[in-house]
PDB file of N, H, CA, C and O in Angstrom:
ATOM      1  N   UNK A   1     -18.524 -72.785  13.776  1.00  0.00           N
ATOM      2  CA  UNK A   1     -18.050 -71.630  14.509  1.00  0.00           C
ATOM      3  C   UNK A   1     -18.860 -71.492  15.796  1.00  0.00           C
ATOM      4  O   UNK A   1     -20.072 -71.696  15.724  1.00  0.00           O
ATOM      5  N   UNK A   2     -18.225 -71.118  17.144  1.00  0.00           N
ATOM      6  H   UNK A   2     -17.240 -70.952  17.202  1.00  0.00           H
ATOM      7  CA  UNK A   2     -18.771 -71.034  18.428  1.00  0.00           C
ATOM      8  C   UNK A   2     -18.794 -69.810  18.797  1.00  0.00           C
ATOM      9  O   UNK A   2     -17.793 -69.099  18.883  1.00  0.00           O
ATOM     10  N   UNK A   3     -20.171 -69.402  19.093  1.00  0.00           N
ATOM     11  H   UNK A   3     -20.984 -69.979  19.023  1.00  0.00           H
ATOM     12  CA  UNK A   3     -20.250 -68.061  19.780  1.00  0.00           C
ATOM     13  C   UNK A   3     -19.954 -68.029  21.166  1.00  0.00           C
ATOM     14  O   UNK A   3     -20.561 -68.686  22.012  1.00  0.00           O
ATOM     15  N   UNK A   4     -19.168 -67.384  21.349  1.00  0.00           N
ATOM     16  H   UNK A   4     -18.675 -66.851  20.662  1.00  0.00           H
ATOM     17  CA  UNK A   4     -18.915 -66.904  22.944  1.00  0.00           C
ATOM     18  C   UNK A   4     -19.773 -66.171  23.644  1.00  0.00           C
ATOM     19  O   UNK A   4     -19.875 -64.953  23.498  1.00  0.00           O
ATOM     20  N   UNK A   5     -20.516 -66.918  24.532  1.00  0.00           N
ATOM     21  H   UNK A   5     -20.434 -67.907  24.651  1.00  0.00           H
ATOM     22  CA  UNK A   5     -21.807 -65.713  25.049  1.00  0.00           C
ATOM     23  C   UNK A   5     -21.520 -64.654  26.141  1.00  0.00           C
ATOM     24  O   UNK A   5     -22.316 -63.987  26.802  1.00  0.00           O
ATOM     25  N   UNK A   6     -20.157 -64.679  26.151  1.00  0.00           N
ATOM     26  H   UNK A   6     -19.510 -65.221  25.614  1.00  0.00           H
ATOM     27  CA  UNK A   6     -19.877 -63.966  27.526  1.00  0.00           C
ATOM     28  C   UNK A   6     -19.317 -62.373  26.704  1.00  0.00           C
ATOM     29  O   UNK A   6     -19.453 -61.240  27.165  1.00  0.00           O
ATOM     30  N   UNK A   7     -18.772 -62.709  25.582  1.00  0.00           N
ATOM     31  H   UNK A   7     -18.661 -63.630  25.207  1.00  0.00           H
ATOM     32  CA  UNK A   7     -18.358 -61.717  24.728  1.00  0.00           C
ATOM     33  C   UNK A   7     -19.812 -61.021  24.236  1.00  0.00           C
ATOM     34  O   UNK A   7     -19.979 -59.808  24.367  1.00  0.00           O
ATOM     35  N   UNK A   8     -20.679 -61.750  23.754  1.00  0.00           N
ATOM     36  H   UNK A   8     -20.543 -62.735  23.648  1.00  0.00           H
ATOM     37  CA  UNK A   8     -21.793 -60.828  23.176  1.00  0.00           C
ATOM     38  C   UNK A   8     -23.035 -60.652  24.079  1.00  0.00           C
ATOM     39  O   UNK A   8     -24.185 -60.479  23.676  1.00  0.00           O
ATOM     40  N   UNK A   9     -22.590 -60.727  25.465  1.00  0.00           N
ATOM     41  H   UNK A   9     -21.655 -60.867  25.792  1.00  0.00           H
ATOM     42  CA  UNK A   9     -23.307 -59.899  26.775  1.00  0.00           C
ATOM     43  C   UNK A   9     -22.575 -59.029  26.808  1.00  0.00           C
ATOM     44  O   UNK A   9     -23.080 -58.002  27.261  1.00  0.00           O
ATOM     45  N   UNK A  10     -21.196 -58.929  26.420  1.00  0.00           N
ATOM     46  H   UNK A  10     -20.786 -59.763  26.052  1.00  0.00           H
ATOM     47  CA  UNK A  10     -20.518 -57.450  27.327  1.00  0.00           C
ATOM     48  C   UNK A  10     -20.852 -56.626  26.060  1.00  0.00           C
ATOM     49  O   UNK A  10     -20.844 -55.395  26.065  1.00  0.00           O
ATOM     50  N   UNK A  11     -21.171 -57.437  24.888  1.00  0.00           N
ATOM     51  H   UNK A  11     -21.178 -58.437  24.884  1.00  0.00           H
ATOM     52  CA  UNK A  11     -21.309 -55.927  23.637  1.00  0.00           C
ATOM     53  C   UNK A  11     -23.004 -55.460  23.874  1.00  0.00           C
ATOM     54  O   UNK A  11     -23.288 -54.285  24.106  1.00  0.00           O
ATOM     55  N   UNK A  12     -23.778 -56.255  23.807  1.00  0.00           N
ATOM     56  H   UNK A  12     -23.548 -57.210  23.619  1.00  0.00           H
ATOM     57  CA  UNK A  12     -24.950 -55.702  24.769  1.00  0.00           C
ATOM     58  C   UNK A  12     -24.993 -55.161  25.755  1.00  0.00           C
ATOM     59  O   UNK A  12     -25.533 -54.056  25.701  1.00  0.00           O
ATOM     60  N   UNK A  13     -24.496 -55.603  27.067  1.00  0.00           N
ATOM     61  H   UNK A  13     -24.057 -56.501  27.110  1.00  0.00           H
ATOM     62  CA  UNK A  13     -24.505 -54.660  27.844  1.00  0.00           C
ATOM     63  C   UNK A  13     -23.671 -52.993  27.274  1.00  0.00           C
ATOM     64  O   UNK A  13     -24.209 -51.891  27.170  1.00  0.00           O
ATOM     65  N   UNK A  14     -22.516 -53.304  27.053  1.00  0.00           N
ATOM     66  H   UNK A  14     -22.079 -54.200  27.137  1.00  0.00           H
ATOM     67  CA  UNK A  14     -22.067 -51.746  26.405  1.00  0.00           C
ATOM     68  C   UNK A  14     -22.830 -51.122  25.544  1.00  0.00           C
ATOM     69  O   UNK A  14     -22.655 -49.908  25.641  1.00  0.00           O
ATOM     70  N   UNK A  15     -23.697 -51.443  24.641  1.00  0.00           N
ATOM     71  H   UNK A  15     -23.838 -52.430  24.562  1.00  0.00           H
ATOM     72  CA  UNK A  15     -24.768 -51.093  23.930  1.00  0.00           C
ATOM     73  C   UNK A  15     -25.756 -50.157  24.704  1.00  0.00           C
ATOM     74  O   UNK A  15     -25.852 -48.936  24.580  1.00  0.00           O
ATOM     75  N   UNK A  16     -26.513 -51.035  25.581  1.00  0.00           N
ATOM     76  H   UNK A  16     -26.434 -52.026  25.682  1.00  0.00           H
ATOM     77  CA  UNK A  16     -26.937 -50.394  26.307  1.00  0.00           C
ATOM     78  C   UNK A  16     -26.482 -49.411  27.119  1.00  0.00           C
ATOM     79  O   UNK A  16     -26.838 -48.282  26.782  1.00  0.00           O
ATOM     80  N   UNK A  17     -25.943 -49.478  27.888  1.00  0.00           N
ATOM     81  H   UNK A  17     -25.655 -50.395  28.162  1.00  0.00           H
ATOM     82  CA  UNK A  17     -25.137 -48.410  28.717  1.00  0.00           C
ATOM     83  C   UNK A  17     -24.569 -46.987  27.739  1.00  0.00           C
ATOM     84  O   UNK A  17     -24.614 -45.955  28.408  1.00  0.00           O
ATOM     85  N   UNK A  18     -24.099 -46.802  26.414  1.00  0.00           N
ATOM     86  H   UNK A  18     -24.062 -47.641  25.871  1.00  0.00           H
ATOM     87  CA  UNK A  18     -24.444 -46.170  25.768  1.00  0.00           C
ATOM     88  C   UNK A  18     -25.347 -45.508  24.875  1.00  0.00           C
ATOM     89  O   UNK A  18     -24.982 -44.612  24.115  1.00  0.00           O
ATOM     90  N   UNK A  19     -26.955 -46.094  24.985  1.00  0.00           N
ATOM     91  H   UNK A  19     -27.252 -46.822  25.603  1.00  0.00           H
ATOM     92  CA  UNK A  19     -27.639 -46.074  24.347  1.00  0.00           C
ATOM     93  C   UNK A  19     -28.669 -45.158  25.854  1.00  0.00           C
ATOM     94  O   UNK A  19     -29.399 -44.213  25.556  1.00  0.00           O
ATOM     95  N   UNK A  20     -28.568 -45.550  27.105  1.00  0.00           N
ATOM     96  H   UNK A  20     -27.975 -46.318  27.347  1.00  0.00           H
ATOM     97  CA  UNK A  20     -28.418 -44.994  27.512  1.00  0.00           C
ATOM     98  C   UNK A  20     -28.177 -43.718  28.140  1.00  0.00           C
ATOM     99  O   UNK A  20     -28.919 -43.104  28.907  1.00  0.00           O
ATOM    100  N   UNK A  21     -27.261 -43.467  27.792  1.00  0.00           N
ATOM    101  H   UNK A  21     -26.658 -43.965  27.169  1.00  0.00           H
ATOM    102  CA  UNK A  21     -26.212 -42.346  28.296  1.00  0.00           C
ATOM    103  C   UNK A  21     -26.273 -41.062  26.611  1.00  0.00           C
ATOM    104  O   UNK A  21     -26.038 -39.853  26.627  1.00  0.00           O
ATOM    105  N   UNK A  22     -26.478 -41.516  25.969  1.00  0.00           N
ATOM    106  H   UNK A  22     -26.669 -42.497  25.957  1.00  0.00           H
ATOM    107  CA  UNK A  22     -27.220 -41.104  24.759  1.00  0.00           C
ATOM    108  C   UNK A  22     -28.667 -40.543  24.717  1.00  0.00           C
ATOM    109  O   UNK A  22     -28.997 -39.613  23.980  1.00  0.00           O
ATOM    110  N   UNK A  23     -29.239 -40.984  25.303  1.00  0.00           N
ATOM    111  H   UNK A  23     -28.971 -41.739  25.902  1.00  0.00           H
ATOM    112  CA  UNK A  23     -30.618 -41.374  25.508  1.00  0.00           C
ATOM    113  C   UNK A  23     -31.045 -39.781  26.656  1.00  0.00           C
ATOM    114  O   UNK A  23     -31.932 -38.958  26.430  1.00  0.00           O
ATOM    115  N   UNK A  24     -29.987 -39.796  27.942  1.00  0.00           N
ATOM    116  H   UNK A  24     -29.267 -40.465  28.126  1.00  0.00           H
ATOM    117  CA  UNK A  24     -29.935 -38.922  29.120  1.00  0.00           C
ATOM    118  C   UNK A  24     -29.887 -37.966  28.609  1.00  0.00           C
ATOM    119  O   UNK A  24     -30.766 -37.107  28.679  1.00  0.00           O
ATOM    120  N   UNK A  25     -28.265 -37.832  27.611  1.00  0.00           N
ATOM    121  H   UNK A  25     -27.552 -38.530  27.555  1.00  0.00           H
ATOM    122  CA  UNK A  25     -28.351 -36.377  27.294  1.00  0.00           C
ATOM    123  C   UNK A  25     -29.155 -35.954  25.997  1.00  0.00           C
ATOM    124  O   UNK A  25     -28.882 -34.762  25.858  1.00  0.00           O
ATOM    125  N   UNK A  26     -29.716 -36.206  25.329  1.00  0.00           N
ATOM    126  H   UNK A  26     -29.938 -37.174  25.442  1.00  0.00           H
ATOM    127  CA  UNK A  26     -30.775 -36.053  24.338  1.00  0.00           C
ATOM    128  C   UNK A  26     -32.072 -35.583  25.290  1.00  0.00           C
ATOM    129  O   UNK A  26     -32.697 -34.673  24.746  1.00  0.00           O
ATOM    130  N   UNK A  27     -32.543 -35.932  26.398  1.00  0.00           N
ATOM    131  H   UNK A  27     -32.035 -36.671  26.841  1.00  0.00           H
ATOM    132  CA  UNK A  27     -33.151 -35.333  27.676  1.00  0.00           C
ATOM    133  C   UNK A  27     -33.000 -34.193  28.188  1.00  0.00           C
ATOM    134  O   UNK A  27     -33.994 -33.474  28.288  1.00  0.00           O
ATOM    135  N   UNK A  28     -31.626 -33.693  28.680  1.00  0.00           N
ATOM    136  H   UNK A  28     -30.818 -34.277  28.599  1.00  0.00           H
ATOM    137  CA  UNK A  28     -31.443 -32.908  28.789  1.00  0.00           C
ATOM    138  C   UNK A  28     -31.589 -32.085  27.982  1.00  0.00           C
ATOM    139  O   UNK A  28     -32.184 -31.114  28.450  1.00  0.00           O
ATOM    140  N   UNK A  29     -31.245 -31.955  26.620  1.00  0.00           N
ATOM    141  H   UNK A  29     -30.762 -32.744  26.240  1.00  0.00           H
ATOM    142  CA  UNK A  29     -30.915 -30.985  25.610  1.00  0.00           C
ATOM    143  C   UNK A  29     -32.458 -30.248  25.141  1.00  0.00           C
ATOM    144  O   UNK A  29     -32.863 -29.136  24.802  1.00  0.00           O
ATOM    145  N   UNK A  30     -33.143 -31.965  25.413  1.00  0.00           N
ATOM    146  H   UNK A  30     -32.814 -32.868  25.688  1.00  0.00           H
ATOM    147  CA  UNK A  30     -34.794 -31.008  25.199  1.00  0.00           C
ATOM    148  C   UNK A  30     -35.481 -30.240  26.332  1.00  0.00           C
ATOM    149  O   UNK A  30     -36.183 -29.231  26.275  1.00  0.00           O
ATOM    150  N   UNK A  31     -35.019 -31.127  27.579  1.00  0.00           N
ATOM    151  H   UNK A  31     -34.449 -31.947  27.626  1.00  0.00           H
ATOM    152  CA  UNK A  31     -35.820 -30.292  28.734  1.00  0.00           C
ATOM    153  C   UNK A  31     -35.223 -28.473  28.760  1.00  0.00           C
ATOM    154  O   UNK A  31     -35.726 -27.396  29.077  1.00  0.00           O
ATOM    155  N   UNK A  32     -33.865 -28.953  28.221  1.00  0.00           N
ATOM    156  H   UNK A  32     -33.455 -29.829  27.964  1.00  0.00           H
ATOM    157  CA  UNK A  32     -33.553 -27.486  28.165  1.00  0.00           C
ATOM    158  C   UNK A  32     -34.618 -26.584  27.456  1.00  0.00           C
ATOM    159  O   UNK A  32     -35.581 -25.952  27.889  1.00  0.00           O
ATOM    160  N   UNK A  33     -34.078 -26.762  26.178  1.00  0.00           N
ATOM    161  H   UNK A  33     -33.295 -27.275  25.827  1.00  0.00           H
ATOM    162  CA  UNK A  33     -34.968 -26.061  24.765  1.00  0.00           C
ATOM    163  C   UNK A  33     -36.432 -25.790  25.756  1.00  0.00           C
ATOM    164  O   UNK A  33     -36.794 -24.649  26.045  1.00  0.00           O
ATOM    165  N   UNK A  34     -36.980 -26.704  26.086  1.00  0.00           N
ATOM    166  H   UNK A  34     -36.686 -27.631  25.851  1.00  0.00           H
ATOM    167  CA  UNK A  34     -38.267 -26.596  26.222  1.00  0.00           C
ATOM    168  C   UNK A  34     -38.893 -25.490  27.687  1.00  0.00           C
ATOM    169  O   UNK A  34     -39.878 -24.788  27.917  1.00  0.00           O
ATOM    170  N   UNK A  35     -37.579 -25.908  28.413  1.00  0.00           N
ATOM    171  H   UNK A  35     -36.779 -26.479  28.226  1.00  0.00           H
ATOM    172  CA  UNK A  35     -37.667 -24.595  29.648  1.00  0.00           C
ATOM    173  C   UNK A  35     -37.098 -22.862  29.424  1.00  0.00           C
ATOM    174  O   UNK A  35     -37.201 -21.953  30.248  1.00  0.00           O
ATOM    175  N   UNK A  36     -36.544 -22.807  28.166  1.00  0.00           N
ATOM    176  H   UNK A  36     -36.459 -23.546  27.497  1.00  0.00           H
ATOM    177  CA  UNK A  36     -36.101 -22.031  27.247  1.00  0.00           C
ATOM    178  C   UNK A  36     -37.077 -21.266  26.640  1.00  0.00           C
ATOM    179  O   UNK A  36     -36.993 -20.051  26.464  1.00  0.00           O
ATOM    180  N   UNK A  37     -38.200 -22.123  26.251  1.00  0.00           N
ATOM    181  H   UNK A  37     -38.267 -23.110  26.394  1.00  0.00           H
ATOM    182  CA  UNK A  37     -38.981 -22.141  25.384  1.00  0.00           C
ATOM    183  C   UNK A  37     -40.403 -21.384  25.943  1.00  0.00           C
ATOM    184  O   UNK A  37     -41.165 -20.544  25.467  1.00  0.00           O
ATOM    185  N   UNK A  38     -40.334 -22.161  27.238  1.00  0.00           N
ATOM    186  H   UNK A  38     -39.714 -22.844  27.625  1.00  0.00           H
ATOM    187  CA  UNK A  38     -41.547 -21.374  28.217  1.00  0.00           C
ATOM    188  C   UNK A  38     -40.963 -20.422  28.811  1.00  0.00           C
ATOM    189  O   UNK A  38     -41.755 -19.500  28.616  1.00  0.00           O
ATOM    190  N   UNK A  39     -40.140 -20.015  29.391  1.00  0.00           N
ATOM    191  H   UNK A  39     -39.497 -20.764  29.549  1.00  0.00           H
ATOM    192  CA  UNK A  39     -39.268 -18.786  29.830  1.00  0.00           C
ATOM    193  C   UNK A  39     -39.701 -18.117  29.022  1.00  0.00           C
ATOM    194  O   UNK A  39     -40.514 -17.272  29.397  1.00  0.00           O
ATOM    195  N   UNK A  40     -39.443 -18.174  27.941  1.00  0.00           N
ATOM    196  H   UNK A  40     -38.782 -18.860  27.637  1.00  0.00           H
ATOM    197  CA  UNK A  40     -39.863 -16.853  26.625  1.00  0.00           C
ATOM    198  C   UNK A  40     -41.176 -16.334  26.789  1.00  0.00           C
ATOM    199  O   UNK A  40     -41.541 -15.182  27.024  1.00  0.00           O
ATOM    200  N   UNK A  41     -41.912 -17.527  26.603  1.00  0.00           N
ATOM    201  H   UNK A  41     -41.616 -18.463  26.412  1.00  0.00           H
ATOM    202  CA  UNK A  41     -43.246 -17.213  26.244  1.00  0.00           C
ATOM    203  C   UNK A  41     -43.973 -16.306  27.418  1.00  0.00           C
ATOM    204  O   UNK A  41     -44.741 -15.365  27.216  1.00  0.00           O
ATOM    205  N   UNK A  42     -43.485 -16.888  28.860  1.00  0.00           N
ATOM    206  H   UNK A  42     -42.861 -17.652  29.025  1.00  0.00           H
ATOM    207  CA  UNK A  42     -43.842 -16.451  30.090  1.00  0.00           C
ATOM    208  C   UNK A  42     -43.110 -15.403  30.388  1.00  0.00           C
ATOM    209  O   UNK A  42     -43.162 -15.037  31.562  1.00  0.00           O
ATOM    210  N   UNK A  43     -42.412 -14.786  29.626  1.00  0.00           N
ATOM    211  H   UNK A  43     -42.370 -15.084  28.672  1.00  0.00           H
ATOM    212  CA  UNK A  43     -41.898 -13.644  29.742  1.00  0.00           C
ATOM    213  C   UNK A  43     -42.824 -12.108  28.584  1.00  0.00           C
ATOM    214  O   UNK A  43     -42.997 -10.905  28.779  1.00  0.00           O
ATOM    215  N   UNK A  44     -43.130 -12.935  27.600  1.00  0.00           N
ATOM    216  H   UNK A  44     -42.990 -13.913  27.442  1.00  0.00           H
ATOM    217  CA  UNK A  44     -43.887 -11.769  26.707  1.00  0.00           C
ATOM    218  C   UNK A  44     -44.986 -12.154  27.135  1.00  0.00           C
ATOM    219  O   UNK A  44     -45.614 -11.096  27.101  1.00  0.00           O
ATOM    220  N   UNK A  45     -45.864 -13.114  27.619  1.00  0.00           N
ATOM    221  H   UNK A  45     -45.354 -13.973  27.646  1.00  0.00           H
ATOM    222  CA  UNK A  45     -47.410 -12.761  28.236  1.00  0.00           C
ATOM    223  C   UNK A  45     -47.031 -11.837  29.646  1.00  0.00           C
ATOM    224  O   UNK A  45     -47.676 -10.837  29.963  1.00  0.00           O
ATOM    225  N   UNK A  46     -46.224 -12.203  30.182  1.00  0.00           N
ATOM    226  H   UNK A  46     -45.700 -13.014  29.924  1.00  0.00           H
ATOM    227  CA  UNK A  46     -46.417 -10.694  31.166  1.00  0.00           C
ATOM    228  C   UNK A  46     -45.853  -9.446  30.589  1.00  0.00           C
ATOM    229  O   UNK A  46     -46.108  -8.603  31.449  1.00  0.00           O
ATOM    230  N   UNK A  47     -45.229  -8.856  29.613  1.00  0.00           N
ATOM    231  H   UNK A  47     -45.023  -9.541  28.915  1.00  0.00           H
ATOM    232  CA  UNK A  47     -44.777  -7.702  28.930  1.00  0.00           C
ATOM    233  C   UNK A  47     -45.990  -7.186  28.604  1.00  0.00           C
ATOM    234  O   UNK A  47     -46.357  -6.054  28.918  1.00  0.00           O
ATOM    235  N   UNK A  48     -46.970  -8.403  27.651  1.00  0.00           N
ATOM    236  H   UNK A  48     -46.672  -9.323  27.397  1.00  0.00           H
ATOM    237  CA  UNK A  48     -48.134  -7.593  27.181  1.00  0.00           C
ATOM    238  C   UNK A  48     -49.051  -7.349  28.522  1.00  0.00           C
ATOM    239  O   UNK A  48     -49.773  -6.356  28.616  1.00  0.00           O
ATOM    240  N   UNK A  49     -48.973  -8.183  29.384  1.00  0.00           N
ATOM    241  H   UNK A  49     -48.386  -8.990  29.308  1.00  0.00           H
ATOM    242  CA  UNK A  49     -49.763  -7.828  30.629  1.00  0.00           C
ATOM    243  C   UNK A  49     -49.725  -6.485  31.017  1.00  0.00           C
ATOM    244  O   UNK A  49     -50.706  -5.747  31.106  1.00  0.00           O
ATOM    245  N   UNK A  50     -48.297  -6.126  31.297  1.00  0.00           N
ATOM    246  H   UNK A  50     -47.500  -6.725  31.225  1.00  0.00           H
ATOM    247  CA  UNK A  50     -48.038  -4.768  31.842  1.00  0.00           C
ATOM    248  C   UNK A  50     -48.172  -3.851  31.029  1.00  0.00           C
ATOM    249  O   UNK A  50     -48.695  -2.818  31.448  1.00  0.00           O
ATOM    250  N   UNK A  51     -47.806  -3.913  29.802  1.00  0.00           N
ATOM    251  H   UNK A  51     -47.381  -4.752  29.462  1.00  0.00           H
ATOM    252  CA  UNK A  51     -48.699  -2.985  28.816  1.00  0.00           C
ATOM    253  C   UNK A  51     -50.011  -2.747  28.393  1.00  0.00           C
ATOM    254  O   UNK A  51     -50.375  -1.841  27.644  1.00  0.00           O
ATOM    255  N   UNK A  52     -51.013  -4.003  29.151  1.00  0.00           N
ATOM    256  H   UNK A  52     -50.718  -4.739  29.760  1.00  0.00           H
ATOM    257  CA  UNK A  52     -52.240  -3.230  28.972  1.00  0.00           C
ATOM    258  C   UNK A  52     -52.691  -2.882  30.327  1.00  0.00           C
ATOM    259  O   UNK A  52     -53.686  -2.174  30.483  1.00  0.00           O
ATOM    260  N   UNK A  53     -51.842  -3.456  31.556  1.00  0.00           N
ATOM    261  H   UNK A  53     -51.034  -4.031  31.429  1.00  0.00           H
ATOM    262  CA  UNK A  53     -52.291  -1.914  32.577  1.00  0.00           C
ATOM    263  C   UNK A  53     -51.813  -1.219  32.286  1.00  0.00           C
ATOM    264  O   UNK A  53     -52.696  -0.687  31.612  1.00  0.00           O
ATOM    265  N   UNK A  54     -51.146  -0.722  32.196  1.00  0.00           N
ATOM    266  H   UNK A  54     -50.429  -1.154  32.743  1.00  0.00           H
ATOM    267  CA  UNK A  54     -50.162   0.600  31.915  1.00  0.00           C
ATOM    268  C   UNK A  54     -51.396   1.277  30.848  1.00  0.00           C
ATOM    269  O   UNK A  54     -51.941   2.310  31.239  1.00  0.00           O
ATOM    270  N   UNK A  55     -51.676   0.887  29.966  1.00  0.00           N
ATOM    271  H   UNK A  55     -51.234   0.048  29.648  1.00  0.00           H
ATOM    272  CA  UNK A  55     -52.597   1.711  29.387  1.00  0.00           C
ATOM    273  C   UNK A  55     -54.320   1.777  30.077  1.00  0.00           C
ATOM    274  O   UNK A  55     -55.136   2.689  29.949  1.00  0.00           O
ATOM    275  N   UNK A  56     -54.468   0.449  30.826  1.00  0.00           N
ATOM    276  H   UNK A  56     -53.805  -0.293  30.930  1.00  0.00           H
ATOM    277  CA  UNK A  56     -55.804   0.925  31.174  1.00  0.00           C
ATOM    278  C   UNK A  56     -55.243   2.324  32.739  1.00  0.00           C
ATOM    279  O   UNK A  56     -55.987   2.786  33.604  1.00  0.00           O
ATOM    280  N   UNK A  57     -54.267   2.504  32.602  1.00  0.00           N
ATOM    281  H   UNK A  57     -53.662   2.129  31.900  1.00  0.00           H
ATOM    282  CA  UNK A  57     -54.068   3.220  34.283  1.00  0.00           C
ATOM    283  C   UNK A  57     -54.139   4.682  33.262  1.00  0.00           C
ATOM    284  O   UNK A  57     -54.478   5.791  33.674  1.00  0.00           O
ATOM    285  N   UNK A  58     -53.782   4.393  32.036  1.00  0.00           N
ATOM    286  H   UNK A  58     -53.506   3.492  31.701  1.00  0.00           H
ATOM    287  CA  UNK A  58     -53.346   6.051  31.576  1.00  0.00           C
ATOM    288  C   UNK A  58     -54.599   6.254  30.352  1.00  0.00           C
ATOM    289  O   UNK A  58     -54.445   7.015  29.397  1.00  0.00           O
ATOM    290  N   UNK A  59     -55.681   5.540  30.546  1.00  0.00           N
ATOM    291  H   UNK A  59     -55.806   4.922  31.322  1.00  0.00           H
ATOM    292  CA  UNK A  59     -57.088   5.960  30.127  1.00  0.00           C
ATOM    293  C   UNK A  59     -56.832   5.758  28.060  1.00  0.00           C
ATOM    294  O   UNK A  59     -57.562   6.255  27.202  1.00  0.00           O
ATOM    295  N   UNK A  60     -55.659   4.940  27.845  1.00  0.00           N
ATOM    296  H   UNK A  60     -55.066   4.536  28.542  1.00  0.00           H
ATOM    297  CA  UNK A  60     -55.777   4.742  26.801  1.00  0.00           C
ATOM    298  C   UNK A  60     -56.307   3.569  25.739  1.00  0.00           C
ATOM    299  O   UNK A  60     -56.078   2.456  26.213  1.00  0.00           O
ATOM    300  N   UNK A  61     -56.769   3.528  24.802  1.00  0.00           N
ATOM    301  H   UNK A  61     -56.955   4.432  24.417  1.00  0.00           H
ATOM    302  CA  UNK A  61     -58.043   2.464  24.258  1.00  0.00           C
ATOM    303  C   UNK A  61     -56.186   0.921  24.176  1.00  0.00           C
ATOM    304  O   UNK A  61     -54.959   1.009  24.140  1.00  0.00           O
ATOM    305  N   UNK A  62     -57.327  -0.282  24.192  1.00  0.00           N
ATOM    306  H   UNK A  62     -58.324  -0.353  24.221  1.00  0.00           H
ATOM    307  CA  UNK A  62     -56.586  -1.513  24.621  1.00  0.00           C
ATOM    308  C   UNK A  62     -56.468  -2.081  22.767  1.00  0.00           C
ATOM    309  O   UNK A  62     -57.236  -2.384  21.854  1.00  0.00           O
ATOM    310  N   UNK A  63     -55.537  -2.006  22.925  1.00  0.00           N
ATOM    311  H   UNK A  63     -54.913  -1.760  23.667  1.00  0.00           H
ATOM    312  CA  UNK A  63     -55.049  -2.400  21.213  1.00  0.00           C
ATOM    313  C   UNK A  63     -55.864  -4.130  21.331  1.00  0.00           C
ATOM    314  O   UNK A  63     -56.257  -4.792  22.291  1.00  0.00           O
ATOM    315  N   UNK A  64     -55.842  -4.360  19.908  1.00  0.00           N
ATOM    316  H   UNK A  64     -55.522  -3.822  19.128  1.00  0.00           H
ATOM    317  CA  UNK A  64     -56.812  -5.947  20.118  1.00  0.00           C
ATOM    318  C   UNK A  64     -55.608  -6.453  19.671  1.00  0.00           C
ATOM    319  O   UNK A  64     -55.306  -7.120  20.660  1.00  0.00           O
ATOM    320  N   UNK A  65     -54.776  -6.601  18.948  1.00  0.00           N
ATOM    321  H   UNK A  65     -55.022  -6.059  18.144  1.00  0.00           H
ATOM    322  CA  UNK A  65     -53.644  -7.588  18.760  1.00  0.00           C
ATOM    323  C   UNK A  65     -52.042  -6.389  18.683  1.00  0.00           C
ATOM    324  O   UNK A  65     -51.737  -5.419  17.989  1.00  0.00           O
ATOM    325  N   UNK A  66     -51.325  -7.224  19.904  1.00  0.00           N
ATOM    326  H   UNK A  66     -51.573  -8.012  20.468  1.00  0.00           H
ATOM    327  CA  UNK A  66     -50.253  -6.293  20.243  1.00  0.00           C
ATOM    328  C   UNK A  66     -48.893  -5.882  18.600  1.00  0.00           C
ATOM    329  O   UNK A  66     -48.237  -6.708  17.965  1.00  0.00           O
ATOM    330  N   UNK A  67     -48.931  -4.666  18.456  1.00  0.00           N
ATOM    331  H   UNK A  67     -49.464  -3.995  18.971  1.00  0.00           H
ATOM    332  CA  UNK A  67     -47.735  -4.527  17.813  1.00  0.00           C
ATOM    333  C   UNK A  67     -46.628  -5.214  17.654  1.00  0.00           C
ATOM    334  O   UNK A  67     -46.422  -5.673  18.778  1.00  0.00           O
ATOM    335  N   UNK A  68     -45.351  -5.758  16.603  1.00  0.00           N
ATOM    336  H   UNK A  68     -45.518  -5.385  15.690  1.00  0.00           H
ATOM    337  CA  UNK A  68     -44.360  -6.385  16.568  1.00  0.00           C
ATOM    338  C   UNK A  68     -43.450  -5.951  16.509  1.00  0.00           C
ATOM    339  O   UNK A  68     -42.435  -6.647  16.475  1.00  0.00           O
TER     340      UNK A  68
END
């Protein structure tokens, strides 16, 4: 039996090119999550920020670990 090498470059190359393109959006999906992820976080370290000026402006004692 004769392998055709021109046939099992184009299934490699298609391999790749989907493996690929697989590969991109699996990238995306995390860079998302992960800019998602710091958004959050960088959003409640400044909440608690402004809640402990807000209390050092109104002379009240600084809680040591914030309420949930």
């Amino acid at each position: 039996m004769e392998i055709d090498l021109a046939f099992f470059a184009q299934r490699i190359a298609m391999l790749s090119l989907l493996a690929g393109f697989v590969g991109g959006c699996l990238f995306v999906l995390v860079h998302g999550a992960v800019v998602a992820l710091v958004d959050r976080l960088h959003a409640r370290s400044a909440r608690l920020d402004r809640i402990a000026h807000a209390r050092s402006r109104a002379g009240l004692p600084q809680a040591l670990e914030p309420a949930q």
